[in-house]
C-alpha positions as a printed NumPy array, in Angstrom:
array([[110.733, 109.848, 108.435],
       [107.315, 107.728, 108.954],
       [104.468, 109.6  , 110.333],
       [103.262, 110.345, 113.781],
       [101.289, 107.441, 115.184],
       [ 97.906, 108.719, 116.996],
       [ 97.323, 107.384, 120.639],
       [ 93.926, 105.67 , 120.138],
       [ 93.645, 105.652, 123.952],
       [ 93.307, 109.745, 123.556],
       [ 91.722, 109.504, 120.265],
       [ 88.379, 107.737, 121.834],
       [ 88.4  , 110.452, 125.025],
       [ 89.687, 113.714, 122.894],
       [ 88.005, 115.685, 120.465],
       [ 89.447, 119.004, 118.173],
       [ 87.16 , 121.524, 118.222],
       [ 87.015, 123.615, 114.55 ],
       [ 89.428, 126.859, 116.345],
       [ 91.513, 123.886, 117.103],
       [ 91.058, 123.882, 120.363],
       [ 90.923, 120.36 , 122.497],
       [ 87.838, 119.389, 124.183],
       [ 87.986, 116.637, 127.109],
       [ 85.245, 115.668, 129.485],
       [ 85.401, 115.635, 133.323],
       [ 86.485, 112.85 , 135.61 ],
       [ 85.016, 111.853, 138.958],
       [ 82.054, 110.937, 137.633],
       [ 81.604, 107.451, 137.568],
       [ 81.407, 106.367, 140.627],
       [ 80.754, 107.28 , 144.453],
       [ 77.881, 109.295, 143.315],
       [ 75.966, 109.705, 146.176],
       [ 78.071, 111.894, 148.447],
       [ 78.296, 114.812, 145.593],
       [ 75.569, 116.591, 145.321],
       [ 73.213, 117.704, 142.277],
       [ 74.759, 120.588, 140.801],
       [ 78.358, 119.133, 141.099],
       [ 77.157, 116.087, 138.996],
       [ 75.242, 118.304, 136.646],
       [ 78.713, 120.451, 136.22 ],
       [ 80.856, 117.328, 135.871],
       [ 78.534, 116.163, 132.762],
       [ 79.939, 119.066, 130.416],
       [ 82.525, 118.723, 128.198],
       [ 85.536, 121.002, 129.117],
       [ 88.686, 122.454, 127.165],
       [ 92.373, 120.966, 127.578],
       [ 94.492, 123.64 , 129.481],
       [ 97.016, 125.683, 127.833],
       [ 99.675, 123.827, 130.037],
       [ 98.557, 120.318, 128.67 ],
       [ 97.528, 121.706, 124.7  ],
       [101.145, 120.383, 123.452],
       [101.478, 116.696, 125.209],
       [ 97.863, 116.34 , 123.723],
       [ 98.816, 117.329, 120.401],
       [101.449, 114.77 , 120.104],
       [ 99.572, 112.162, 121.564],
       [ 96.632, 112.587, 119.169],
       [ 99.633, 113.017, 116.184],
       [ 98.4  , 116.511, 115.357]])
């Protein structure tokens, strides 16, 4: 059986932490800036984890 092909779309926007965990960042913050304020802009810079839901289509897609 050949191996699992990684999804280089999700390896350039995913990351595995070292517990194996997922990290992703946060949408919405590219453009139309000026109607959110400060401290939703500030929150939307910080990386995030995948949810539990999501953990397994992730997996695949990065071939993990």
């Amino acid at each position: 059986m050949p191996k699992m092909k990684t999804s280089r779309a999700a390896a350039k926007r995913l990351k595995v932490t070292g517990t194996g965990k997922i990290k992703r960042h946060k949408a919405f913050k590219s453009h139309i800036l000026t109607k959110k304020n400060k401290k939703r802009k500030r929150g939307l810079r910080q990386a995030t984890l995948v949810s539990s839901a999501d953990m397994g289509r992730m997996k695949r897609l990065l071939g993990i």
